[in-house]
SELO-937467 format. One record per residue (C-alpha): z, y, x. Coordinates in nm, 4 decimals, padded with zeros to 6 digits. Layout:
<pz->Z, py->Y, px->X>
...
This chain:
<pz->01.4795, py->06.3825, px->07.3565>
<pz->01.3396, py->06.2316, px->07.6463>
<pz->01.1783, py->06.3751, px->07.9848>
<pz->00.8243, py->06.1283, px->07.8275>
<pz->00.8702, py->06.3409, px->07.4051>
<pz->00.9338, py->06.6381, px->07.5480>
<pz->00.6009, py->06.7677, px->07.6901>
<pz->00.3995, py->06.6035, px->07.3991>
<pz->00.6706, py->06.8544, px->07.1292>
<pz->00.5441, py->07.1161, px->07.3770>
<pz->00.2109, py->07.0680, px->07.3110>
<pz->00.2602, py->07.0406, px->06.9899>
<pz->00.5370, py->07.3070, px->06.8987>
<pz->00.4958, py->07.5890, px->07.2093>
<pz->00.7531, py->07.7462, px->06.9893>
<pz->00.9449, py->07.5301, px->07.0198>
<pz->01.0818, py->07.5825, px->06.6131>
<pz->01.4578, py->07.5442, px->06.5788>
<pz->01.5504, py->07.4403, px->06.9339>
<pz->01.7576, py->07.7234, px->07.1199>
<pz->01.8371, py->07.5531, px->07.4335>
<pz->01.6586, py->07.2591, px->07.6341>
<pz->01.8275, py->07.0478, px->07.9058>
<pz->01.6789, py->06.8957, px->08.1775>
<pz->01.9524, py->06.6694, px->08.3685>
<pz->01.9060, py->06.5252, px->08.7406>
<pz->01.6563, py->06.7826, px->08.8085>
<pz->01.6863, py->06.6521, px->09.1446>
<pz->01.5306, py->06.3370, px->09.0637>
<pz->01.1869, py->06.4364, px->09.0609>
<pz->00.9148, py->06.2811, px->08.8208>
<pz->00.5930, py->06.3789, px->08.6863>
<pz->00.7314, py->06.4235, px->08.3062>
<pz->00.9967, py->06.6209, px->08.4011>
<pz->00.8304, py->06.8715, px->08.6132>
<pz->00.6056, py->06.8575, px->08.3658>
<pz->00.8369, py->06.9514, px->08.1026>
<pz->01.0551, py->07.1717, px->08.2947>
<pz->00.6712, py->07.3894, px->08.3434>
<pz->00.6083, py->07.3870, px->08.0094>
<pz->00.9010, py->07.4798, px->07.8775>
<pz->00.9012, py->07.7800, px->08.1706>
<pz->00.5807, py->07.8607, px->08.0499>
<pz->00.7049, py->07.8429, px->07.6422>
<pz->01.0064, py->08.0656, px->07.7934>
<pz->00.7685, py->08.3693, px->07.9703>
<pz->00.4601, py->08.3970, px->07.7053>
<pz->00.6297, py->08.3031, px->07.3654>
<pz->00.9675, py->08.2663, px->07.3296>
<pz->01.2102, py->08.4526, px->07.5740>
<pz->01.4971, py->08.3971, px->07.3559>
<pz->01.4537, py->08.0125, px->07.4770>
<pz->01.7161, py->07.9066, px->07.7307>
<pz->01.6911, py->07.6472, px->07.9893>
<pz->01.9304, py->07.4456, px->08.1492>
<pz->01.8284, py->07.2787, px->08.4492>
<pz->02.1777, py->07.0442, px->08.6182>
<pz->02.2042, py->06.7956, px->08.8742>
<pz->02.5052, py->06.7106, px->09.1332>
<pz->02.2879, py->06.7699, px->09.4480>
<pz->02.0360, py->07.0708, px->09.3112>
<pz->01.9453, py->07.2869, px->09.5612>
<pz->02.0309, py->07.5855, px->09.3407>
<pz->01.8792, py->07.8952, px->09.5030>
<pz->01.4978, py->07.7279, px->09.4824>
<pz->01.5735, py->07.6384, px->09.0862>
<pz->01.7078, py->07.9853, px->09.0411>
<pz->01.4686, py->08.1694, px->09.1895>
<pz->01.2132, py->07.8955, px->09.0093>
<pz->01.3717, py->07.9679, px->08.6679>
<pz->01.3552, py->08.3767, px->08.6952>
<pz->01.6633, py->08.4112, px->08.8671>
<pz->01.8580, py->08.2524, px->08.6703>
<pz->02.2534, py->08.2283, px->08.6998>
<pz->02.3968, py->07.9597, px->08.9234>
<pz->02.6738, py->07.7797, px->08.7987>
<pz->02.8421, py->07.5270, px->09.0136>
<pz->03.1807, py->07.2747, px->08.8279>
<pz->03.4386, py->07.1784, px->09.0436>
<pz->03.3840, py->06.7961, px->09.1233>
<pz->03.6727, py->06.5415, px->09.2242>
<pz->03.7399, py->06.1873, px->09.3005>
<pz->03.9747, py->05.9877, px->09.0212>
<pz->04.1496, py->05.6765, px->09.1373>
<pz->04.0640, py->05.4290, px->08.9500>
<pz->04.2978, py->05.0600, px->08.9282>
<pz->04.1522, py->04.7643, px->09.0013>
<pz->04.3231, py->04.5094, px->08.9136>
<pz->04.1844, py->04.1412, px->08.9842>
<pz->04.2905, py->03.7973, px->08.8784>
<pz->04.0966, py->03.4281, px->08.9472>
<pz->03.9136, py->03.3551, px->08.6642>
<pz->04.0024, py->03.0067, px->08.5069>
<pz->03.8540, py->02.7313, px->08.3245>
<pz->03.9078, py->02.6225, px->07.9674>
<pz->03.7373, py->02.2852, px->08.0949>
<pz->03.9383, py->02.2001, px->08.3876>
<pz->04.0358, py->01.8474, px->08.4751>
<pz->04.3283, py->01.6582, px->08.5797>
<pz->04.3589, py->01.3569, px->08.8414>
């Protein structure tokens, strides 16, 4: 579901029926519907349903704020590497080349 659904199923659902987990990706990459969906679903997590769990990821997060944001919550951090990729070029030609 998207960062624009998900506060509208908020509103709609606070119970969010049937969903155990929600993701918000890039949390670094701040926008109104996501902070607005991250609250609500904060909010959904401390008055109705603290079974819910919440996921918030992002390469460059700033984890101790979200933690602390998010009740604490457990920091996880994934190693990261670089993967060579080949690159291998060639001149594009022309089916409609001509001849002198």
């Amino acid at each position: 579901m998207t960062e624009g659904l998900f506060p509208r199923r908020v509103l709609t659902d606070p119970f969010l029926e049937g969903v155990a987990t929600v993701i918000f990706d890039e949390v670094h990459e701040r926008s109104l519907e996501l902070d607005t969906g991250l609250a609500l679903a904060l909010s959904a997590q401390r008055n109705l349903r603290e079974t819910l769990r919440i996921i918030a990821m992002s390469a460059s997060l700033e984890g101790d704020a979200f933690s602390q944001l998010m009740r604490a919550a457990q920091i996880t951090c994934g190693g990261g590497g670089n993967f060579h990729l080949p690159c291998n070029m060639s001149r594009a030609t022309s089916s409609h080349q001509t001849t002198s």
